[in-house]
Each structure stands twice: as C-alpha cells, then as structure tokens.
N, C-alpha and C positions, 0 to 999 in steps of 0.2 A: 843777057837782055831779058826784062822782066815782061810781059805781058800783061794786058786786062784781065784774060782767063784765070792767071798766075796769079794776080792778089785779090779776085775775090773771093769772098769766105766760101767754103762748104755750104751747102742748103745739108741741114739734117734734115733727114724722112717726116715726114709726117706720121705720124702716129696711130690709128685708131685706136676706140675702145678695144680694153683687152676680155680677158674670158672669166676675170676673176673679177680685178680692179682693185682697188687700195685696200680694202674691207671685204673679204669672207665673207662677214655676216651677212651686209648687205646683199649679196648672192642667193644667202638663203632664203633671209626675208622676200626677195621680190621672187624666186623663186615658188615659197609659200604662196605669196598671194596669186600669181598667174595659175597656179592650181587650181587654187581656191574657186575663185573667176571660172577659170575653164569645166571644173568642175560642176558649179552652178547653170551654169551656162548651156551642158551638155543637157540636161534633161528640162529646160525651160519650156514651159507651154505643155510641156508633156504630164496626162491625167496620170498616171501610173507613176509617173517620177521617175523615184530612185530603184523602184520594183524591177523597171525592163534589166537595170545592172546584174539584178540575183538571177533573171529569166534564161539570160543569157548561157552560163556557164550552166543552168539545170536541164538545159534545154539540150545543149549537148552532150551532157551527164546523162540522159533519159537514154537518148540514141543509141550510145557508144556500149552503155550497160546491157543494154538489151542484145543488143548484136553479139559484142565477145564474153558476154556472161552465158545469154539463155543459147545460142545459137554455132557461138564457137568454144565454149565453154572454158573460157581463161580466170574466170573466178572459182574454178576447183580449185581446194585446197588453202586458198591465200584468206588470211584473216582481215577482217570487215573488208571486201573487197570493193562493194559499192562503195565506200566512203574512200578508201585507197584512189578509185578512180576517180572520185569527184575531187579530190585534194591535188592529183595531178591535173585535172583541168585546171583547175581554180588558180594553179602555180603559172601556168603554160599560159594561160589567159594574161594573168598580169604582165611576163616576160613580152608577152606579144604587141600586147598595147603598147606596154614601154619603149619598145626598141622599133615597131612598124613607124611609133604616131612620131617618135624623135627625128627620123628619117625628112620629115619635112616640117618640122617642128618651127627651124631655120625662115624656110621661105613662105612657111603660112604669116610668119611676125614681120614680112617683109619693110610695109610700112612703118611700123613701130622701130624697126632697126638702121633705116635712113633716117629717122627723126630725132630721134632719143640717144644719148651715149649712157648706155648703160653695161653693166659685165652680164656679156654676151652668155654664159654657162647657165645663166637664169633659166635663158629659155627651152635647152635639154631634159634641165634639173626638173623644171615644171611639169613638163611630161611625164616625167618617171612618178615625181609624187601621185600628181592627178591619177595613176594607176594604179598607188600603192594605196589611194582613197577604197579605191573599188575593190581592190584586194582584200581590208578590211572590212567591206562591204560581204565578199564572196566567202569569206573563210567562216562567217554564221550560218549558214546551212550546212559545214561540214561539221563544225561542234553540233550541231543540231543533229543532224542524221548518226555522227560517231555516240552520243547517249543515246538516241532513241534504238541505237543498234546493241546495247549492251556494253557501250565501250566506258572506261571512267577518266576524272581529270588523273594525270598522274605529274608528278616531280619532272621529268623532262622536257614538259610543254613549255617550261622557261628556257629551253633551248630555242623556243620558237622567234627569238626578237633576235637573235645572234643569224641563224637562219635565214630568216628572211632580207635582214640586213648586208648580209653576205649577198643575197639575189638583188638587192635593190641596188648594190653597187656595180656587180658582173652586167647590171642592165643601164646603167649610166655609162658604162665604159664604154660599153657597145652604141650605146646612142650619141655618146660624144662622137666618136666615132663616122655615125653613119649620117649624123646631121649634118659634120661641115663637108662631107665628103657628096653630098649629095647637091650642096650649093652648086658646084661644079660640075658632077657626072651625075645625072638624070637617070643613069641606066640603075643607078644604085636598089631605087626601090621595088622595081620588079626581081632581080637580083636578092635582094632580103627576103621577098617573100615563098622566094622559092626554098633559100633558105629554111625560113620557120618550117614551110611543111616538110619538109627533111626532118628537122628536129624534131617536131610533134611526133613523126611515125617511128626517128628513132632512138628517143629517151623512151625513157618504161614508165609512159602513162597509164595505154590500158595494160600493160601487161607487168612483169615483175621481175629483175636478177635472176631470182630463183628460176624461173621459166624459162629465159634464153638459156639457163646453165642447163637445166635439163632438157632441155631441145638440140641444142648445140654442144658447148663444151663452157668451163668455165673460164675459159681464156676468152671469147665472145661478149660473155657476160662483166668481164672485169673491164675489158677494151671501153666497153657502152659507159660504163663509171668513171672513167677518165673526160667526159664530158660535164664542166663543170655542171650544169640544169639538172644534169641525173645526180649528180652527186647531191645537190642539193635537196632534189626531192627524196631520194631514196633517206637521207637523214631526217626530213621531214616526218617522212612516213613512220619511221623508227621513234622519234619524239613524240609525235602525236598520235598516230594511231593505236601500234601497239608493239610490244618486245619482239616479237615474233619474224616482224618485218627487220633483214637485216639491218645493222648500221651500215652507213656509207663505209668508213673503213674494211669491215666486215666484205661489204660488197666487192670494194674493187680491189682486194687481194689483199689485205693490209691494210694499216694504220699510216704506217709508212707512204704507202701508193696514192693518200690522200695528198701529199706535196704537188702532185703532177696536177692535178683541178686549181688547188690553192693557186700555183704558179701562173695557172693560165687565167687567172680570176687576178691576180695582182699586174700581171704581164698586161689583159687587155685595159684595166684601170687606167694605170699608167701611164702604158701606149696612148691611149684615151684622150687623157689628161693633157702628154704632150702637144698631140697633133691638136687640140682643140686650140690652146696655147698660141700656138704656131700661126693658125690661120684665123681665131679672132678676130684681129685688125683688120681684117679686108674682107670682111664677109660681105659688110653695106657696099664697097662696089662692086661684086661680084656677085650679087643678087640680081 
C-alpha cells in the first residue's frame, strides 16, 4: 500500500552560489575589481595617500634595525643586512595583510553576499591582491636602498615573479581557509593573530639561517626552512639581494628538502580550495 509520502517527488536541495561559478574568469575579474575599489578606497580623503603604505613597513624597518643591528648586533657579518631586513618586513607585511584581513573578508561583504549571487572566492581573492597592490607598492624602497647600498640588478631578480607568486598563492590558501571558517568560529581571528606573531619572531626576518646555525646547530636552522614564509624569503633574499645569502635549498639541507615546503604550500592550496568549495553555498545563511 502506497502512500502520499511514497509518490511525491524528492525536493532536491537548493543550491547556493558556489566558490568559483561557471567561469573562472569571471572570479578574477570581480575579484580585480573589489581590489581595485578597496584599494582606492583605503586611502580616501587621506593628504599623504598612498605614502602612509611605504611609511608603514619603514617605519618598522627604522625600529627593528636599530635595535638588532646597532644594539644586539645581528647585522655582523650578513651582506646588505638593512635591506635583508627590510625585504623581510616588506614579505611578512604582505603575508599579514593577506591572511589577517581575509579572515573577515567573508563577513565584512555581509550585505553584498545576501544580495548578489556571485562566486563567493572573489571575495578572498580580493584581499590577497589588494596586498599584493601594496606589496608592489613596498618592494620600491628595498630596490632603492639595495642600489643606494652598493647592491646591482642581477639575472635572478627574474626569479622574483615565480617567488612571489608562490607566496601570493600559500596566502590565498590560507585565507580560503580562515575566511569561511571564521563565518562560523569567531575565536578564529584572535587565534591567527597570535599565530602571525609566532611567525614573524620565528622565520628569519631580523635575523638569518646562518645565525641560528651558528647559535644553535644546523638541524635548528634547517627545521626553521621547512616553513614555507622562510623558505620563501630566504630564496628571495638569494635572488635579490645577493649570492652570498644562501638559497633556500642551500638552507634547508638540500635541494631535495625543498619538497617538504613545496608539499605544504600545495597541501594547504588545495586543502583551501576544497573546504572553500564545500561551504560556499551556505555562507549567506550562516552569516
């Protein structure tokens, strides 16, 4: 005996916007432009402009130099060491922006995300660029100070877009990440920022491989380059500032030993990628 329940159809789910949508592009594009926007936006009304952006990173640059150069003397030894540390701020800055301001990225678009069906990954993506604006922004005082220091252009600075491209994505992964996760759990972003200052004290901003290795041992030193950010910088530093500064391989024991950063740089992408994926569709009611 058949039932009412028994022959009516299924209801399929309702659907939300997803994280991509039919069209990639379209992702990028609205992704550019919310940049763009935010971008503009950040320094409006403001006399100085786009100057407080460069003020910022020189300003902790000034500090940081003074203290473990003149004071704890970590710039023994290490070639253009001012401009080493300013290019580690300048890395660590963008990383920060990108992954703090993604963290609420989500629920600042609140309104816009109950109104609009649009793919939802714009608004991560957005973030990261608007950093990567400023980052292009920061990185002209450190070519400026590496020539006014002696330094020259050399043939590896074209490692520089591979480089940072690799950072600009290890910091989308992370933001995919912490954005939709923070729709839900609130505790997230106190939680991150404790985070970052973890990382800022322990990549080798002010200080350098070589140093922990002579401080410590060079198993400490190798351990520390197993975190993608150093790994990063430390190859940064090798392309752009000068031979002297090891490469990242170099650093973390091997060539070889660079898979274990690579993995966790593809590992959190990925991972990223999925959960963002996943919980797309429901972000507008669970805002």
């Amino acid at each position: 005996m058949t039932t009412a329940a028994d022959t009516t159809p299924a209801r399929k789910p309702i659907l939300g916007p997803t994280a991509v949508g039919g069209d990639p592009m379209r992702v990028l594009k609205l992704g550019w432009a919310l940049a763009v926007a935010d971008f503009k936006l950040r320094f409006f009304g403001s006399v100085l402009g786009y100057v407080w952006q460069l003020m910022r990173p020189l300003l902790l640059f000034g500090i940081l130099f003074v203290v473990f150069s003149e004071f704890l003397d970590f710039g023994g030894g290490v070639p253009f060491y001012p401009v080493s540390l300013l290019l580690g701020i300048v890395l660590f800055t963008f990383f920060s922006d990108a992954t703090a301001g993604a963290v609420r990225s989500l629920v600042m678009r609140e309104s816009l995300m109950r109104k609009i069906e649009f793919p939802r990954l714009a608004v991560p993506l957005a973030t990261v660029l608007t950093a990567s604006f400023n980052l292009a922004l920061n990185l002209i005082p450190v070519v400026v100070f590496l020539l006014l220091s002696g330094g020259s252009v050399r043939l590896t600075w074209l490692e520089l877009p591979v480089i940072l491209g690799i950072l600009m994505a290890f910091s989308l992964g992370i933001g995919m990440v912490l954005s939709v996760l923070y729709v839900r759990y609130r505790d997230v972003e106190p939680i991150w920022d404790v985070a970052l200052q973890a990382m800022f004290y322990g990549a080798p901003i002010f200080y350098t491989g070589q140093l922990v290795a002579e401080k410590t041992s060079d198993t400490v030193a190798e351990l520390i380059m197993l975190n993608p950010f150093a790994a990063i910088l430390q190859q940064a530093r090798y392309a752009m500032i000068d031979p002297a500064h090891e490469s990242a391989g170099a650093a973390v024991g091997g060539a070889g030993m660079l898979l274990i950063p690579a993995a966790v740089v593809v590992l959190v992408v990925a991972g990223g990628a999925l959960l963002f994926r996943r919980r797309a569709p429901r972000i507008a009611e669970e805002l």
